[in-house]
C-alpha positions as CSV (number, residue, x, y, z in Angstrom):
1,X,0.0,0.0,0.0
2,X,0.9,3.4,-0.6
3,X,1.9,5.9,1.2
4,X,-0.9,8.2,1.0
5,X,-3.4,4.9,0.9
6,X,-1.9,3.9,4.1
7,X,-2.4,7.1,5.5
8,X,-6.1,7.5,4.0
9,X,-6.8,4.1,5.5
10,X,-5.0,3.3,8.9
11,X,-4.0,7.1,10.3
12,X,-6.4,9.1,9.2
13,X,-9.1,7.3,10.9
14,X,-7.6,7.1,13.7
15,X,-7.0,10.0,14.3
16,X,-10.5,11.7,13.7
17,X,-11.6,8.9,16.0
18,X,-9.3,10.4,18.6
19,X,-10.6,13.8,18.3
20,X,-14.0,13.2,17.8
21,X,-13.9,10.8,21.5
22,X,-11.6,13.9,23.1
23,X,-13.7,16.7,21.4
24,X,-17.3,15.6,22.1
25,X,-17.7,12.2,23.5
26,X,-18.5,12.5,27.4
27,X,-20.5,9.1,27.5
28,X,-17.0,7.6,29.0
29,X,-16.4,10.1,31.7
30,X,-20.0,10.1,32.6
31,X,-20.1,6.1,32.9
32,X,-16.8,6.1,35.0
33,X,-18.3,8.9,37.1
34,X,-21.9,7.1,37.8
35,X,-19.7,4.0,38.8
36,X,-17.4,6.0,41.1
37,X,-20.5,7.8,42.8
38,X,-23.2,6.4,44.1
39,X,-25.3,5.2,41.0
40,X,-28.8,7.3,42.6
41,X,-31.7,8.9,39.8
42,X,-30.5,12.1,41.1
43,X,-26.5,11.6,39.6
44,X,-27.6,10.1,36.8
45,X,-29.9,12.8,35.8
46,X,-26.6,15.4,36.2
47,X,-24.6,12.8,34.2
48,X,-27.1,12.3,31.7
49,X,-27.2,15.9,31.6
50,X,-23.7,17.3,31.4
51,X,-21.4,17.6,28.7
52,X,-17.7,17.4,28.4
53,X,-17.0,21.3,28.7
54,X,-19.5,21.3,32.0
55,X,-17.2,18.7,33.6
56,X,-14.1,21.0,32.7
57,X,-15.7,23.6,34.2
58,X,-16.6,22.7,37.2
59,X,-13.0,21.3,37.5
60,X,-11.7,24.7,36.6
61,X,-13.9,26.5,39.5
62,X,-12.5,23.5,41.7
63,X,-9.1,24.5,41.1
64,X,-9.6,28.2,40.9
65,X,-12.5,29.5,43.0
66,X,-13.8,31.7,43.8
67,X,-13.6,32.3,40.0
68,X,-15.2,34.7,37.7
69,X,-16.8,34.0,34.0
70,X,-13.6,36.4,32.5
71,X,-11.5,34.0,34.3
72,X,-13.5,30.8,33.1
73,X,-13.5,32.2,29.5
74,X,-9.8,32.5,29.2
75,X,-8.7,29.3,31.0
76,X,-10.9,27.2,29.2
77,X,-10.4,29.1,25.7
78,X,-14.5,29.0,24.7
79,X,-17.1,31.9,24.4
80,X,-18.8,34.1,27.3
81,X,-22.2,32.3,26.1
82,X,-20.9,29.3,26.3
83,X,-19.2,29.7,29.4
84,X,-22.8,31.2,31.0
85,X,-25.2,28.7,29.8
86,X,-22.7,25.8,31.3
87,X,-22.7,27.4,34.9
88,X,-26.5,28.2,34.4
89,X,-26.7,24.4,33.8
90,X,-24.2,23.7,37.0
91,X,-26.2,26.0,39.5
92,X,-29.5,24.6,38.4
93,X,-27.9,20.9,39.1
94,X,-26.8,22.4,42.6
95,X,-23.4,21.6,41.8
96,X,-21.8,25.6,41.7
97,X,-22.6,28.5,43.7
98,X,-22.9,32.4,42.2
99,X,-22.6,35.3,44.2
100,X,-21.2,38.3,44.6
101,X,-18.3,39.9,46.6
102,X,-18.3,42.5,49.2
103,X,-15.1,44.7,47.5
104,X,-17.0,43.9,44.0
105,X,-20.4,44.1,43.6
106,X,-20.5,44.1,40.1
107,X,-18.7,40.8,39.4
108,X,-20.2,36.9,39.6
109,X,-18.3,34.6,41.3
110,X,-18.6,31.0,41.0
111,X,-17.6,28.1,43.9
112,X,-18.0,24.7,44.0
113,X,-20.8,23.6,46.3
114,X,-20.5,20.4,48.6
115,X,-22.2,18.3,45.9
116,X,-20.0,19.7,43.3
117,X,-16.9,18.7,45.4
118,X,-18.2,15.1,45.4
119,X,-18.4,15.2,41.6
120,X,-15.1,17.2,40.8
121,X,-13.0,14.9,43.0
122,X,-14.4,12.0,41.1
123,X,-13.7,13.6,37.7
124,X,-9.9,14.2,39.4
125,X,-9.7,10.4,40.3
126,X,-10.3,9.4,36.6
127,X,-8.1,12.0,35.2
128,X,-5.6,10.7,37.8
129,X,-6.7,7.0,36.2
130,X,-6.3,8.0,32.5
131,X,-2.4,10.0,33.5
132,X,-1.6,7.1,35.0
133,X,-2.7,4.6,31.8
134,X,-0.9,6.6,29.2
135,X,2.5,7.0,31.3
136,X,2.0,3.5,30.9
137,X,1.4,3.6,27.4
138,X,4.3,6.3,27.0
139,X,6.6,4.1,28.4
140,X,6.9,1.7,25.5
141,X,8.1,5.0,23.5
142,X,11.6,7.2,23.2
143,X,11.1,10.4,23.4
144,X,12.8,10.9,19.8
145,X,10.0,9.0,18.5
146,X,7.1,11.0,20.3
147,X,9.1,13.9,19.0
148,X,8.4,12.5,15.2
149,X,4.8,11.7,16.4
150,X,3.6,15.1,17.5
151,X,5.7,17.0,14.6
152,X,3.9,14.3,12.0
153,X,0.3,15.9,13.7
154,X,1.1,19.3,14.0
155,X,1.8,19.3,10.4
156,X,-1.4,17.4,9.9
157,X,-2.8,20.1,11.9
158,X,-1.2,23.1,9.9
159,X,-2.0,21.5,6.3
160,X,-5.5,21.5,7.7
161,X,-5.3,25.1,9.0
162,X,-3.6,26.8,5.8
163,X,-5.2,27.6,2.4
164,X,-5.6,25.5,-0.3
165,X,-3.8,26.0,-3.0
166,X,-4.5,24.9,-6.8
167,X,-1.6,24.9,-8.5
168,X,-3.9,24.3,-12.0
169,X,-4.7,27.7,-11.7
């Protein structure tokens, strides 16, 4: 086969599988997460109801409360909207508090509430879980040859990102 076949066929694939799972696919964090707490209607409706960038973001108010929606916005790299329907979702699930401070009335501040703790500490055991899987995984490579991996998809990345160019023309 080719070189271009093989690539077609085998790492192409692949790698949209990758970032399709990574991109949008919460089903597997959810599942861990209803096994890790206790498996009650009441989690499974937040599960069943939160997407990947809410599970980010209640880790991010975890690790940075109290935390404000500017803050949220640049540390997680999406849009205000985005960012304020997510913790709309989170404070109606009970899981993130909003209030305001005393020196700054104007701003929103977001904490984690008790129930929110419960969740974001499971979400840190199964990122702890995953870490420890691909150091595993990482182990059977040299660094040289990760080197050549992540050069080979950046370049996938930037032939993606740059303009096409029809040299018939």
């Amino acid at each position: 086969m080719d070189k271009i076949n093989y690539f077609k066929q085998v790492i192409e694939p692949t790698l949209l599988q990758v970032a399709t799972t990574t991109a949008s696919n919460s089903s597997f964090e959810q599942e861990w997460l209803l096994k890790r707490l206790n498996t009650t209607p009441e989690w499974q409706k937040v599960l069943n109801n939160l997407p990947l960038l809410s599970l980010h973001t209640l880790a991010d108010i975890g690790k940075n409360q109290p935390v404000n929606g500017t803050e949220l916005t640049a540390h997680l790299q999406v849009s205000k909207g985005a960012i304020s329907k997510t913790v709309t979702k989170l404070i109606k699930f009970e899981l993130v508090d909003k209030f305001k401070r005393t020196d700054n009335r104007k701003e929103v501040y977001y904490s984690l509430t008790e129930k929110g703790q419960q969740l974001n500490y499971a979400h840190q055991q199964l990122h702890q879980q995953l870490d420890q899987q691909m150091q595993q995984l990482l182990a059977n490579y040299q660094p040289n040859q990760l080197e050549l991996f992540a050069h080979f998809v950046q370049q996938i990345q930037d032939l993606h990102n740059a303009p096409i160019v029809d040299e018939n023309l």
